[in-house]
C-alpha positions as CSV (number, residue, x, y, z in Angstrom):
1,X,-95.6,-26.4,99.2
2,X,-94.0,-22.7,97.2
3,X,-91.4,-23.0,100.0
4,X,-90.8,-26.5,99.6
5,X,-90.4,-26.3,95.9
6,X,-88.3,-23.1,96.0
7,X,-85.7,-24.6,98.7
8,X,-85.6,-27.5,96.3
9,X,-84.8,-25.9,93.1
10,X,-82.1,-23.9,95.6
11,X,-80.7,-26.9,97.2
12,X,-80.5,-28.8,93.5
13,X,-79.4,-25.6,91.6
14,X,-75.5,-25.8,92.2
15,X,-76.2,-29.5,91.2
16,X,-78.0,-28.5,87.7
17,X,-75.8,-26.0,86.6
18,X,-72.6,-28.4,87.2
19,X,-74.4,-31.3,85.2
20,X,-76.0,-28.8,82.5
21,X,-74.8,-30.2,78.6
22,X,-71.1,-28.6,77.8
23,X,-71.3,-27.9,74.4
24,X,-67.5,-27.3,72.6
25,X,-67.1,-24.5,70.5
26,X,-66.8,-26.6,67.3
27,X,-70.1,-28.5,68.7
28,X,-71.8,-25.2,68.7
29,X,-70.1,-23.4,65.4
30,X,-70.9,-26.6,63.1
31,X,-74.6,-26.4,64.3
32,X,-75.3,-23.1,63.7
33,X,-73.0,-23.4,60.5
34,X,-75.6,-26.4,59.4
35,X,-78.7,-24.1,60.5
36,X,-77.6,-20.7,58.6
37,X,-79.9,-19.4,56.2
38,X,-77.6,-16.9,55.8
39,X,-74.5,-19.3,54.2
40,X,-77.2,-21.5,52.7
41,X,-78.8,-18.4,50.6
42,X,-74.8,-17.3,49.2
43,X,-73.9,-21.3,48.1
44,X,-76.9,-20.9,46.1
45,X,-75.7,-17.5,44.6
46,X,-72.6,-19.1,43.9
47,X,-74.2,-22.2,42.0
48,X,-76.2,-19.9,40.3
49,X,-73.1,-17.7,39.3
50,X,-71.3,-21.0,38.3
51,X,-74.0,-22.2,36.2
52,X,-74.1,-18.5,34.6
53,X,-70.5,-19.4,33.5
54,X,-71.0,-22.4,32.3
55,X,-73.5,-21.4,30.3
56,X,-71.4,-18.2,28.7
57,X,-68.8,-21.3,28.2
58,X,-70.9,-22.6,25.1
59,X,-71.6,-19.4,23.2
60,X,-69.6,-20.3,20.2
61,X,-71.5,-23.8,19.9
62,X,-73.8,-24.1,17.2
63,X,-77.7,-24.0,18.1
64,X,-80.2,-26.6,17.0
65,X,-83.5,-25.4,16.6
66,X,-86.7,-27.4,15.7
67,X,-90.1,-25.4,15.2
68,X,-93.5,-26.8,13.7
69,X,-97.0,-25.6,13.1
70,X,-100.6,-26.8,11.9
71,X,-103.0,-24.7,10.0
72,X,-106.4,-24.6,7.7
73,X,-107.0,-21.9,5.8
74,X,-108.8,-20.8,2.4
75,X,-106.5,-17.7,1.6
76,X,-105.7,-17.7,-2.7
77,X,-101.3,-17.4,-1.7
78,X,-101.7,-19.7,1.0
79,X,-103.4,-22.7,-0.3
80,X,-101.6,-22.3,-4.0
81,X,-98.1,-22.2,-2.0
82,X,-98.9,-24.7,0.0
83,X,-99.8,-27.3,-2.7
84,X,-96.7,-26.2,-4.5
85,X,-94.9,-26.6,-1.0
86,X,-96.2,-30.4,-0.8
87,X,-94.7,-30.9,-5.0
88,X,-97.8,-31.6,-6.4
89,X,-99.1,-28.6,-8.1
90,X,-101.0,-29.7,-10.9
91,X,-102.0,-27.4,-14.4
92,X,-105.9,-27.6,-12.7
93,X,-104.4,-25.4,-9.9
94,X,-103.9,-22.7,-12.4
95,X,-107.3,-22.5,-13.3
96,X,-108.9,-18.6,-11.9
97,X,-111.4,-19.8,-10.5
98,X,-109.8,-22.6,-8.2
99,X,-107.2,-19.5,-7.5
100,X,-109.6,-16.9,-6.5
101,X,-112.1,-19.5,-4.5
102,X,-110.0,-22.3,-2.8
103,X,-111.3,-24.7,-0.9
104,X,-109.8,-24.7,2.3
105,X,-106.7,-26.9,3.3
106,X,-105.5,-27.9,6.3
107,X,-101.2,-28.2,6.5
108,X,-98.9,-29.0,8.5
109,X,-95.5,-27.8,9.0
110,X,-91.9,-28.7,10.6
111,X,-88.2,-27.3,10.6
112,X,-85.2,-28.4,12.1
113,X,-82.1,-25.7,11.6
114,X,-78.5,-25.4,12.6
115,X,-77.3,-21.5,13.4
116,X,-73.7,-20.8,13.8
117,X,-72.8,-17.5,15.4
118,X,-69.8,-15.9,13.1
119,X,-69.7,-12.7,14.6
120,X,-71.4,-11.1,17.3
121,X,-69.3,-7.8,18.1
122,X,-67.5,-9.9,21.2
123,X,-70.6,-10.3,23.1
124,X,-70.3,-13.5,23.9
125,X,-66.8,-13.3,25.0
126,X,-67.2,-10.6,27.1
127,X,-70.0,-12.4,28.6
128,X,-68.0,-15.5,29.5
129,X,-65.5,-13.0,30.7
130,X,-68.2,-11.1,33.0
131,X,-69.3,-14.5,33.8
132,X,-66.0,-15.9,35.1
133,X,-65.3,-12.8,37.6
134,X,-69.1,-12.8,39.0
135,X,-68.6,-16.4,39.9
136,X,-65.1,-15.4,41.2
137,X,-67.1,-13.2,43.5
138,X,-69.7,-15.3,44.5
139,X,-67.3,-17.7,45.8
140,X,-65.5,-14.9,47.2
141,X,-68.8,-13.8,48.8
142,X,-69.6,-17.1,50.0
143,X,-66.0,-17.4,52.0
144,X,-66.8,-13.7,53.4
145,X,-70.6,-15.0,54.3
146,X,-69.1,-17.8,56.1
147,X,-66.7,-15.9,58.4
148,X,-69.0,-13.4,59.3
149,X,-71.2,-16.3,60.5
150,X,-68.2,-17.7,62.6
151,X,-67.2,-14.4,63.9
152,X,-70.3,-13.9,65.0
153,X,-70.6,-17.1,66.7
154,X,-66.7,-16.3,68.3
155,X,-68.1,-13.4,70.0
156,X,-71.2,-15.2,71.4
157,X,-69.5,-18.1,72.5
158,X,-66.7,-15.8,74.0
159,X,-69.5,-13.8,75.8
160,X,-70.7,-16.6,77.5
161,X,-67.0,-17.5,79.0
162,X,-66.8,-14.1,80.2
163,X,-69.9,-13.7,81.5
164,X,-69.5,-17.1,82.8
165,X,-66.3,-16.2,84.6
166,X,-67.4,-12.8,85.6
167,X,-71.1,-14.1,87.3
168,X,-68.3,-16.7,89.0
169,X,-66.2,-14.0,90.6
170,X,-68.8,-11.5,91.6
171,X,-70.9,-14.6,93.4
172,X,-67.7,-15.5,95.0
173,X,-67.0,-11.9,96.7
174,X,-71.3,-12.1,97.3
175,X,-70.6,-14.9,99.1
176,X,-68.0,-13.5,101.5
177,X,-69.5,-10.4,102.0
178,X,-73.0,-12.3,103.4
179,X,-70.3,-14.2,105.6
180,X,-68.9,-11.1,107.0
181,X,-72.0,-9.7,107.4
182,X,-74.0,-11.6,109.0
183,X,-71.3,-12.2,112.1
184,X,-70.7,-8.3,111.5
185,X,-74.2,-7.4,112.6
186,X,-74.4,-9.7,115.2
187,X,-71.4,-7.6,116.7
188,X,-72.4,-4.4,115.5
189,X,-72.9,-2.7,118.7
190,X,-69.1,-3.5,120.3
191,X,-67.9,-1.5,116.9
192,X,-67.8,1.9,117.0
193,X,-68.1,2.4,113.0
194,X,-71.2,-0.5,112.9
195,X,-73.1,2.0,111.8
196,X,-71.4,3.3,109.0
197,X,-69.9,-0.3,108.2
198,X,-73.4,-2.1,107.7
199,X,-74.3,0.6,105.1
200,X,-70.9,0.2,103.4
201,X,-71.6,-3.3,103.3
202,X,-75.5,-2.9,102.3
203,X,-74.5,-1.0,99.2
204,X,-71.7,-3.0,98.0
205,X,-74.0,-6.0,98.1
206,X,-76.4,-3.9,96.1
207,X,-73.9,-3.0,93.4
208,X,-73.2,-7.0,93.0
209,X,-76.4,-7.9,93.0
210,X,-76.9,-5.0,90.3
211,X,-73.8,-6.1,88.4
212,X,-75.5,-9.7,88.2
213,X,-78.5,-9.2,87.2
214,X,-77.5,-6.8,84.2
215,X,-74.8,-10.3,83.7
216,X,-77.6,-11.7,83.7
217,X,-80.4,-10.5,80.9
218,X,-76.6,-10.0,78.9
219,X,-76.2,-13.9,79.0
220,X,-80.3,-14.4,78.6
221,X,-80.0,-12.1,75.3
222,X,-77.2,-14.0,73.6
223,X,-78.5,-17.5,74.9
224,X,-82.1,-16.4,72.9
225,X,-79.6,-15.4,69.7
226,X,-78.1,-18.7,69.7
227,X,-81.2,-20.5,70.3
228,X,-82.6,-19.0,67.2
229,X,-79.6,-19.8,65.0
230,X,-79.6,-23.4,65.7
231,X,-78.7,-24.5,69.1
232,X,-82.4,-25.4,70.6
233,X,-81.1,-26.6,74.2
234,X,-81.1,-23.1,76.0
235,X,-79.6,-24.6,79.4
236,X,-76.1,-25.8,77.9
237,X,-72.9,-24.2,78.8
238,X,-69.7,-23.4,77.4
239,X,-66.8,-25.5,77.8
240,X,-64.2,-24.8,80.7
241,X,-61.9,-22.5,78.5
242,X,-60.3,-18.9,79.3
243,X,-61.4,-16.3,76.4
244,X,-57.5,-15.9,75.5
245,X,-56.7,-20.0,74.6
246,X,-60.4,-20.0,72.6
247,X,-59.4,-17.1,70.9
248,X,-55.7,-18.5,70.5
249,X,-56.9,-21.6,69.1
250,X,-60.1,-20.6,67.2
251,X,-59.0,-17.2,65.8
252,X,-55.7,-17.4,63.5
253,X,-55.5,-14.1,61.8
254,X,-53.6,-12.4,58.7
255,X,-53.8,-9.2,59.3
256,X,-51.5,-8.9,56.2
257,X,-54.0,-9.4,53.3
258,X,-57.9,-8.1,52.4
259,X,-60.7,-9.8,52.8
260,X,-62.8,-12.3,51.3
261,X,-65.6,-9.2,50.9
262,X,-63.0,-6.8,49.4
263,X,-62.0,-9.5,46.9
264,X,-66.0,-10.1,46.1
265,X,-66.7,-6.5,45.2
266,X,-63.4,-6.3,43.2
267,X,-64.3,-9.1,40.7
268,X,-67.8,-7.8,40.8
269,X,-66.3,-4.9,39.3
270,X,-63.9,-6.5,37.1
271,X,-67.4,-8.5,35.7
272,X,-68.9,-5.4,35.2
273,X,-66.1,-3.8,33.2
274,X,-66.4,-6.9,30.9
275,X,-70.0,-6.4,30.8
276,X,-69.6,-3.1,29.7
277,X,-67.1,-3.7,26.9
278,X,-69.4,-5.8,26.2
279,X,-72.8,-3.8,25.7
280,X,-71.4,-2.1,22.8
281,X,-72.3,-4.9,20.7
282,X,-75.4,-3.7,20.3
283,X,-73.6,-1.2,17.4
284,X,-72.3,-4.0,15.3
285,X,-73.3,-5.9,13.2
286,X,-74.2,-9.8,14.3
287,X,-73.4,-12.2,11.4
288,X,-74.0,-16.0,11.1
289,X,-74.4,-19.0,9.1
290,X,-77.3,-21.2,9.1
291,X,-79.0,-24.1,7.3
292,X,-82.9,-25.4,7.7
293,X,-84.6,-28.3,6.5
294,X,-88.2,-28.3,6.3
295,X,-91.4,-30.4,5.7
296,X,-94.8,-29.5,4.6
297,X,-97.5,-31.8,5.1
298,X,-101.5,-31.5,3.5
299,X,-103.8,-33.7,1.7
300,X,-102.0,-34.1,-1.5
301,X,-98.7,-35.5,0.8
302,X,-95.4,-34.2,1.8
303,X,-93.2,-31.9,0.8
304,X,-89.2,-31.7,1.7
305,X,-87.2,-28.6,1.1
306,X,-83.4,-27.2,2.5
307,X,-82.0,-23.6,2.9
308,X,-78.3,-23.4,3.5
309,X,-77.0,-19.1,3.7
310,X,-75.4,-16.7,5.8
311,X,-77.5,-14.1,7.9
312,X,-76.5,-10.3,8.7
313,X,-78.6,-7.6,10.9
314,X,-77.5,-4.6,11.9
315,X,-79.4,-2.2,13.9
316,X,-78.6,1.0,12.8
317,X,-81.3,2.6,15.0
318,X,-82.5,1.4,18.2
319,X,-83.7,3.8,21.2
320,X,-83.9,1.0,23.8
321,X,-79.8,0.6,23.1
322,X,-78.8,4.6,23.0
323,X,-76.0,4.7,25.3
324,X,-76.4,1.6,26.9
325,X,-72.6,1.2,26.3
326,X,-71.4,4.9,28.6
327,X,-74.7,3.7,30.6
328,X,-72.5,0.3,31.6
329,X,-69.4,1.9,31.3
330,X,-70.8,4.3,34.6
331,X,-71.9,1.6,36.4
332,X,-68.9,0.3,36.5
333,X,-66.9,3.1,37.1
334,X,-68.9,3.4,40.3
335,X,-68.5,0.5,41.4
336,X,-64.6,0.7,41.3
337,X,-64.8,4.0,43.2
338,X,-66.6,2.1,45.7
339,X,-64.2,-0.6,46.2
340,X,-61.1,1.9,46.2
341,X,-63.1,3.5,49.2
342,X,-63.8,-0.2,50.9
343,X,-59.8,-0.9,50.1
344,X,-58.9,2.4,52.1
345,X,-61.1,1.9,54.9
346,X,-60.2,-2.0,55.4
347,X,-56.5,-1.1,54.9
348,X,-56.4,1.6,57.8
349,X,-58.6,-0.7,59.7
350,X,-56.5,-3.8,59.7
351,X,-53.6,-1.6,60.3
352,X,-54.7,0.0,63.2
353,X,-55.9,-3.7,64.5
354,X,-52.3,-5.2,64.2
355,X,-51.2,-2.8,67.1
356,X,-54.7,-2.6,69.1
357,X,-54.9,-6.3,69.1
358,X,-51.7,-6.4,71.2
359,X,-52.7,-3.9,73.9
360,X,-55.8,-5.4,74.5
361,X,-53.6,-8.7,74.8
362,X,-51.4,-7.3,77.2
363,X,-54.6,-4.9,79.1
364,X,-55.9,-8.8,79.6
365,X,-53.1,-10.2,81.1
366,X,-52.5,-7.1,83.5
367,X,-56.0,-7.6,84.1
368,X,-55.7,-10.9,85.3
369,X,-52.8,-10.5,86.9
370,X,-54.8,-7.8,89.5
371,X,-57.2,-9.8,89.8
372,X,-55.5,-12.6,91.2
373,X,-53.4,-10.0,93.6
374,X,-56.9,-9.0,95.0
375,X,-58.0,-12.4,95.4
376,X,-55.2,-12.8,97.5
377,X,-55.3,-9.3,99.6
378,X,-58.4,-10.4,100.0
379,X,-58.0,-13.2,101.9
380,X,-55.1,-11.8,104.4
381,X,-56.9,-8.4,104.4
382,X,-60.3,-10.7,105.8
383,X,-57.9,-12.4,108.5
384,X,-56.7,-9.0,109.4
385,X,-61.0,-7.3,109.8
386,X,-61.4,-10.6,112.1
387,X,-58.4,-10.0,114.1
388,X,-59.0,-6.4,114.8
389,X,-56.0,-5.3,112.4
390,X,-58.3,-3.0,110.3
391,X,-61.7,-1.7,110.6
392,X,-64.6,-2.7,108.6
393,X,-64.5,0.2,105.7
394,X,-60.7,-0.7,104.8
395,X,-62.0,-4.0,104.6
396,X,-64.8,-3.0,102.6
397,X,-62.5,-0.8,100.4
398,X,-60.4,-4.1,99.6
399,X,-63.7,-5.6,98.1
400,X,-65.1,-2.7,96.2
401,X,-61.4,-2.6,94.1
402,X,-61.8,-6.6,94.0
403,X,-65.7,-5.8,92.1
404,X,-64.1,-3.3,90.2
405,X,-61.2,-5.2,89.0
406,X,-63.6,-7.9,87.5
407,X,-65.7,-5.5,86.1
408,X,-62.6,-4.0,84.1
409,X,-60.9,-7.2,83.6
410,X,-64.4,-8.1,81.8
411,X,-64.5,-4.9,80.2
412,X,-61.0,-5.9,78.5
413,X,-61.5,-9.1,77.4
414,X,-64.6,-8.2,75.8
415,X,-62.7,-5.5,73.8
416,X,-60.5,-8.3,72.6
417,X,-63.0,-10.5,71.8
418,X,-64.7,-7.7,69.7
419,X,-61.3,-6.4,68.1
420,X,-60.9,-10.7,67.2
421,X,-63.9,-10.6,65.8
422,X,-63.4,-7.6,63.6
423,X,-60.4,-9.2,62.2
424,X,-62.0,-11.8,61.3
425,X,-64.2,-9.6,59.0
426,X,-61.2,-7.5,57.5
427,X,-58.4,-9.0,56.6
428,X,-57.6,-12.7,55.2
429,X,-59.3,-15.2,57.3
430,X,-59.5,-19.4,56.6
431,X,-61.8,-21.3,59.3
């Protein structure tokens, strides 16, 4: 029954793999797009950063305030207060005794106040200021966040098509060497290099067979990546497309501008700047104008009063705030020596990609082009082995440039793929 079953699933193989679900590459970007975590945890940094601003946006509004308490109590100042709070102190109140030995009183209390901020050292406005470059960033961040998602799923889609095309070719020179060989050892005898022919052909099948299984667990380990960003069918396949039109039609780069990343840690700087400016308001003085009404209830009934007046603090002494201004001001400073480095790097990177990214285009081509010479030496160079013309290791040397032709040509267009994707990551890109 093992025999029966494993010629089966050999016999309906070929069939499986031609019927297995094509999935597009939009089909499988917009799924794992959906999926991401990744995206999903920067929107929410970026509502969070808009809501920030937002907030900062309403610093010069007025606040409202309401506060209330309830109390009992036999304290002398307390209870006298608190009658004369509720306007009905009578001339028995003023008797010693009654002062000295209250009984005790329960009250009630409420407020409701209106503060206007007049000056606050431009703290605020440095804070909306801060505000309005970290959400700049987060949306920044956001856009980068996205297209390091799709250029990671550009180079795992392209992987497959490569690996797709390469497990092709290497099957299809398997195939005619097993051909060969098997009439080639029948005859072995008759040829005077069977000897040396057979193992020739015994260790080129070996390197194939070598070359397809490491094809193989490379497929098998981006299938399992996929599979755990979002796309839960592991047996689909990648639709019939060479790596340069997905690349030509996926990929449009401008090389000629920074990054969405570069641009998020440059207003994360520019924020922090403002923040700093902003930190030495804890020097000045923070002035405003305020009025309260209040209400004081007890037993002898209720009590109404107003306050209307101007309020002014200054700390002149405060350890918690010694230096906090140079403290920001550093930060900062840091920061902007960080993304002068990032500019540098990304700048000599996308500059040295603008000239790669054309030999690896024209490496490709050349590629292909040799590849679809072999096929076709191949194929007059088998006609010549059967008619005598050549003997079996010039054959055999045909074959072994044919294996190493795909293995180069695979080589290449992985390097363009990975030089696509890097582009993606510094320099200007819009999916």
């Amino acid at each position: 029954m093992k025999k029966i079953s494993i010629f089966t699933m050999l016999i309906f193989a070929p069939w499986y793999m031609v019927h297995a679900e094509e999935i597009s590459f939009d089909d499988a970007w917009n799924t794992i797009y959906e999926e991401s975590h990744y995206v999903k945890s920067a929107e929410f940094d970026k509502d969070a950063a808009h809501m920030a601003r937002t907030r900062s946006a309403l610093n010069w509004l007025p606040k409202f305030y309401i506060s209330g308490s309830g109390f009992q109590t036999n304290d002398p100042a307390m209870v006298f207060m608190g009658n004369l709070r509720q306007e009905k102190i009578s001339a028995a109140d003023f008797n010693p005794v009654v002062l000295n030995e209250p009984a005790k009183a329960d009250f009630y209390t409420g407020s409701v106040g209106v503060e206007l901020p007049l000056f606050e050292g431009g703290q605020k406005y440095r804070e909306y200021t801060a505000n309005r470059h970290f959400f700049k960033s987060a949306e920044f961040n956001e856009k980068q966040t996205k297209n390091m998602l799709y250029a990671q799923v550009v180079q795992q889609y392209g992987s497959l098509i490569i690996l797709k095309q390469e497990n092709e070719q290497l099957k299809e020179v398997q195939r005619i060497i097993d051909n060969v060989s098997k009439n080639y050892q029948l005859n072995r005898v008759q040829n005077p290099m069977g000897k040396s022919g057979a193992l020739g052909l015994k260790s080129l099948s070996n390197r194939l067979n070598i070359m397809l299984m490491e094809n193989s667990e490379r497929e098998k380990s981006v299938r399992e990546l996929m599979t755990q960003q979002g796309l839960k069918n592991p047996d689909w396949q990648p639709s019939n497309i060479s790596i340069e039109n997905l690349l030509s039609e996926k990929v449009k780069l401008n090389l000629s501008e920074e990054s969405f990343g570069l641009r998020s840690s440059d207003e994360q700087a520019l924020g922090m700047r403002q923040s700093a400016k902003g930190a030495a308001a804890a020097h000045l003085p923070y002035i405003s104008a305020f009025v309260q009404n209040d209400i004081f209830n007890g037993d002898r009934g209720t009590g109404h009063s107003y306050t209307v007046g101007l309020s002014f603090k200054w700390s002149l002494y405060d350890p918690s705030t010694m230096s906090i201004e140079r403290e920001a001001r550093l930060k900062a400073a840091a920061q902007q020596e960080r993304i002068a480095m990032m500019w540098e790097n990304e700048n000599a990177a996308r500059n040295s990609l603008i000239s790669a990214l054309e030999s690896s285009k024209q490496s490709v081509v050349l590629m292909k082009e040799s590849y679809e010479l072999l096929v076709k030496q191949t194929n007059e160079t088998n006609k010549m082995f059967k008619n005598g013309v050549i003997n079996v290791l010039q054959w055999l040397e045909v074959l072994s440039r044919r294996a190493d032709v795909i293995q180069n040509m695979r080589d290449a267009e992985l390097n363009l793929l990975q030089q696509n994707v890097y582009s993606i990551i510094q320099s200007k890109f819009e999916i």
